[in-house]
C-alpha positions in Angstrom: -28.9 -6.5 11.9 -26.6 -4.5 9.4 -28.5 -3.2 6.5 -27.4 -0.4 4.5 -30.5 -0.3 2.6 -31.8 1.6 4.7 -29.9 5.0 5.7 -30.6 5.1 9.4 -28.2 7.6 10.8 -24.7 9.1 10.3 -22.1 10.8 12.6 -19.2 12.9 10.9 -15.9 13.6 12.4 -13.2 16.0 11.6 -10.2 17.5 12.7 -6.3 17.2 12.2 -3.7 14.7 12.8 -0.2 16.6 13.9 3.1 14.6 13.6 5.0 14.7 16.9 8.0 12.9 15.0 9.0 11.9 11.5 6.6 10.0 9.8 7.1 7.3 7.3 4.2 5.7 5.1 6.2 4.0 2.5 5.1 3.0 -1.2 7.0 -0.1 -1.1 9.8 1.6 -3.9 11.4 4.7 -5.1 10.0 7.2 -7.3 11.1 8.9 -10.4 11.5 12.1 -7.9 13.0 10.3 -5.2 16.7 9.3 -4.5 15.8 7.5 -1.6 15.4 3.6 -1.7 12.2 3.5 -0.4 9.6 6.6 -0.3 6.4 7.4 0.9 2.9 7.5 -0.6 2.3 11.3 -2.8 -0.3 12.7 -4.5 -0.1 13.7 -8.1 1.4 16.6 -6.9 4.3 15.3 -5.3 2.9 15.7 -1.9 2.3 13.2 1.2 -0.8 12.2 1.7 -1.4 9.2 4.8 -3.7 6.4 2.8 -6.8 6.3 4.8 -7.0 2.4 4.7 -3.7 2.9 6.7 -5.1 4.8 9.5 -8.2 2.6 9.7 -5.9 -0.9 10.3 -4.0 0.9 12.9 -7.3 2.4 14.3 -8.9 -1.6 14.3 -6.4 -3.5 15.5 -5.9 -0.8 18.8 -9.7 -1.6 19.3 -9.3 -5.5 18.8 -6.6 -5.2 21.3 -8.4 -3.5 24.1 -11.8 -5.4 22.9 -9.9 -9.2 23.7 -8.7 -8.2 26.9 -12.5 -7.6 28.3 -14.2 -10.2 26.1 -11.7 -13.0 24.9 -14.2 -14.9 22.8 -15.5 -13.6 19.9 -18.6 -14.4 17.9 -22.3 -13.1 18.6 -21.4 -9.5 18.5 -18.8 -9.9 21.1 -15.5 -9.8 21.1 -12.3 -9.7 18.4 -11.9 -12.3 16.0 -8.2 -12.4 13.7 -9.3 -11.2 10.6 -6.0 -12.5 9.2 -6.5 -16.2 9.8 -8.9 -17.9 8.3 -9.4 -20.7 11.4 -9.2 -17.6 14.1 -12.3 -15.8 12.5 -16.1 -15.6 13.8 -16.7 -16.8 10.9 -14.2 -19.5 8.5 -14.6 -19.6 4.9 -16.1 -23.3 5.3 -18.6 -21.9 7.9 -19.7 -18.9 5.5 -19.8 -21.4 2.0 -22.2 -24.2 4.5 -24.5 -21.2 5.6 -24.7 -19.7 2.1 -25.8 -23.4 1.3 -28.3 -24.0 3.8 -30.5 -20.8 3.1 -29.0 -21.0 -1.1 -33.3 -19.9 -1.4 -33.3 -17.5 1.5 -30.3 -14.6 1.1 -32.3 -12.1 3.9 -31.9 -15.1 6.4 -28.3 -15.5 5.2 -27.2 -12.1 5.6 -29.0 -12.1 9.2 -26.7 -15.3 10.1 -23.8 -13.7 9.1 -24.3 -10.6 11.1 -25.7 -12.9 13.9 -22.4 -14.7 14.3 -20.0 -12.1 13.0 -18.0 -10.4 16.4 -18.0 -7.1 17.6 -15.6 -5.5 15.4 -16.8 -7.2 12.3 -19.9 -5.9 12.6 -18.8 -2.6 13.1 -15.3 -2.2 10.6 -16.2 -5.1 8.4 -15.4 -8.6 7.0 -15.5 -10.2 3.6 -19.1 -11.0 4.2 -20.0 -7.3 6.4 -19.9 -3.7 4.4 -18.1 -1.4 6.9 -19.9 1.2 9.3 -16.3 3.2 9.7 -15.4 5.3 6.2 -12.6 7.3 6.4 -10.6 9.3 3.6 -7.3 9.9 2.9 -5.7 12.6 5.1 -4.5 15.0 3.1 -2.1 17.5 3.7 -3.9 20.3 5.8 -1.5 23.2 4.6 -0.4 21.9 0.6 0.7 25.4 -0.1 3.2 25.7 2.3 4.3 22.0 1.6 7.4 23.4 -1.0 8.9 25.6 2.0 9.4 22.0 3.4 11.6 19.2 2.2 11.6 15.4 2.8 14.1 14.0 5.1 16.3 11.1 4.1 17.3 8.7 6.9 19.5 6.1 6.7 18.7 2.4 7.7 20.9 -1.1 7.8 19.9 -4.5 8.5 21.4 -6.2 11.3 23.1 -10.0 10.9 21.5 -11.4 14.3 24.4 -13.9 14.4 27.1 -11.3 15.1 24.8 -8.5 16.2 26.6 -6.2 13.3 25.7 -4.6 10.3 25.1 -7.1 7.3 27.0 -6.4 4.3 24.9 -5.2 1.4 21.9 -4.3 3.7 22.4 -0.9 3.7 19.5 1.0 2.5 17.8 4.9 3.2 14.2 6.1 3.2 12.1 9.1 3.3 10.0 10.4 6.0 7.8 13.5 6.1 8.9 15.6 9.1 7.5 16.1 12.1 5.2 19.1 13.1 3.6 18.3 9.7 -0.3 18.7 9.9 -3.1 16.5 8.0 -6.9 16.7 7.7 -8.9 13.8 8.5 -12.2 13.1 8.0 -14.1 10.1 9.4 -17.8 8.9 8.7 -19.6 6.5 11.1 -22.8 5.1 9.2 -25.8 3.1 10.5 -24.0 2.4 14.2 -26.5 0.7 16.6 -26.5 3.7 19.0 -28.8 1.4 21.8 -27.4 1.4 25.0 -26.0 -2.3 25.1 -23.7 -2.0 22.1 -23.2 1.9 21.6 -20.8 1.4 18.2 -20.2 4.8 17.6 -18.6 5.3 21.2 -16.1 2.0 19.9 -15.1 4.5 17.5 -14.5 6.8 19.8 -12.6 4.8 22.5 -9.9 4.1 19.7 -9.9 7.9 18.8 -9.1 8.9 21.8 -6.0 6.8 22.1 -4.7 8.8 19.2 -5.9 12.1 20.7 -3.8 10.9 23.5 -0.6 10.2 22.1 -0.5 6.7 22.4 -1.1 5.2 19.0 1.8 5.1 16.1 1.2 5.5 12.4 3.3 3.7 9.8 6.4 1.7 9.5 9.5 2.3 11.9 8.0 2.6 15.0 11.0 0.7 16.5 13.5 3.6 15.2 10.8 6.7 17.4 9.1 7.2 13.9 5.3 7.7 14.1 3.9 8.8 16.9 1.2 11.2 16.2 -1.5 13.4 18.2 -5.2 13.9 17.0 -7.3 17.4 17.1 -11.0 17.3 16.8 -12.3 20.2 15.6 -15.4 21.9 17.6 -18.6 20.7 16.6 -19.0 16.7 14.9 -22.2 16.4 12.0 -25.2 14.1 13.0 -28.0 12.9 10.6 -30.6 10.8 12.8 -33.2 9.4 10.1 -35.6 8.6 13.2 -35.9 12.3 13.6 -38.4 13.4 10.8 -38.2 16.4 10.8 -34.1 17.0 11.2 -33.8 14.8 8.6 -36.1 16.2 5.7 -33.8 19.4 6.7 -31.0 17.5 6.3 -32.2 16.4 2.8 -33.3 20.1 1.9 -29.8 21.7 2.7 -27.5 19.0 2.9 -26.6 20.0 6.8 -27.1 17.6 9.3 -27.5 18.9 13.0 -24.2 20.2 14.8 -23.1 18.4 18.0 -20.1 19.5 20.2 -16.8 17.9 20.5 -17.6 16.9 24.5 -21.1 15.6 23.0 -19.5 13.0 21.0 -16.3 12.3 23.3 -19.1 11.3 25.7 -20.1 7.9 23.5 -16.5 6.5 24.3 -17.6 7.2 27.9 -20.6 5.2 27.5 -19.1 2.4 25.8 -16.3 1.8 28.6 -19.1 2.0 30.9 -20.4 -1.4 29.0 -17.2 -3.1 28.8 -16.6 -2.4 32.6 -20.2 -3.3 33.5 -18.7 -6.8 32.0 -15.9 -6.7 34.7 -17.9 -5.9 37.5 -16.7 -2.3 38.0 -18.6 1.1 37.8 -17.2 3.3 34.8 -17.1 7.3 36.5 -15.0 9.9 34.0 -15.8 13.2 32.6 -14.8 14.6 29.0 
């Protein structure tokens, strides 16, 4: 099951995520700064930063969509429930309040039937009643002191009366994008991932990376206008901390370094985990990195 009170292992990712067109990440207003009507997220500094609770939602839900194709019901470590409706979870708000009744005098059994009937990409990005194995910061800028030699675009944008098919009157609006060619820094942690060869959580990860390594994955709001679309770099070498190796890890906790694995090492788990969905359909999985 999912305990985190016990550190078990760790896998750390890096690299940069490269705008291949205007990207916009909006605030939900205007800024003191800004002239536009709506603008996007900034740092203290004035600069853009993509929220990493933003690139995690569009990282999950590319996994729940691939995930429900091979394994359309969810529960029991399989499958993707709707984390958005409470009657298409693995788990409703009246099942979790019954269970939290029924062992009221045993919490250890009640955590173990939560992970127990929680899907497979609760137990891996959370739920309300599951702690997240996926951590990942903000991406910050991966240049910030060559941001001023670049300037915000303002687009404009109207809203469409679908009666008439014209422009509404009044619905006129602009917004700010950052441009593209623009280069952040992200940083992903993976904590605690059953590694074992029937679930192989890390290499989940990994599968929905490598959509956005690919190209095929948009960030933000106005995808329908060509804004968004992104590529992700991973740099050389990924850090692993394996607990069950003694000795690595009393390294680890005497310098703070965990062991250094190569970018084809770790592109290999999504390998591995598409050999298990495809096992499900019957097929033989055969790709190289």
């Amino acid at each position: 099951m999912s305990n985190f009170n016990l550190f078990k292992n760790r896998l750390r990712l890096t690299g940069t995520l490269e705008l291949e067109t205007a990207l916009r990440v909006g605030s939900g207003s205007t800024d003191n700064l800004s002239s536009a009507d709506i603008s996007v997220v900034k740092d203290n500094l004035y600069r853009p930063y993509i929220p990493g609770s933003s690139f995690k939602g569009v990282l999950r839900a590319h996994i729940e969509r691939v995930i429900r194709l091979v394994e359309p019901n969810c529960g029991r470590g399989l499958g993707a429930c709707n984390p958005l409706r409470d009657d298409e979870r693995c788990l409703s708000n009246t099942q979790i309040e019954n269970l939290k009744k029924e062992f009221e005098k045993d919490p250890q059994r009640l955590d173990a039937e939560l992970f127990d009937r929680s899907c497979r990409i609760c137990r891996v990005f959370g739920a309300p009643w599951l702690a997240s194995k996926v951590l990942i910061k903000d991406l910050l800028l991966a240049h910030p002191d060559l941001w001023m030699e670049r300037r915000y675009q303002v687009r404009n944008g109207v809203g469409i009366d679908r009666d008439n098919e014209t422009a509404s009157q009044g619905l006129l609006y602009d917004y700010e994008v950052v441009p593209s060619g623009t280069l952040f820094n992200w940083e992903i942690i993976i904590e605690n991932a059953d590694q074992s060869a029937d679930r192989t959580e890390d290499g989940l990860v990994m599968l929905g990376l490598n959509e956005f390594a690919n190209g095929r994955v948009q960030l933000g709001g106005g995808r329908s206008h060509g804004l968004g679309w992104v590529k992700l770099h991973f740099d050389d070498e990924a850090e692993i901390i394996d607990a069950s190796n003694r000795d690595d890890f009393i390294k680890y906790l005497a310098t703070g370094k965990g062991c250094k694995k190569s970018r084809e090492y770790i592109l290999k788990r999504a390998v591995l985990f598409a050999s298990i969905l495809a096992k499900q359909e019957g097929k033989n999985v055969q790709a190289s990195i």
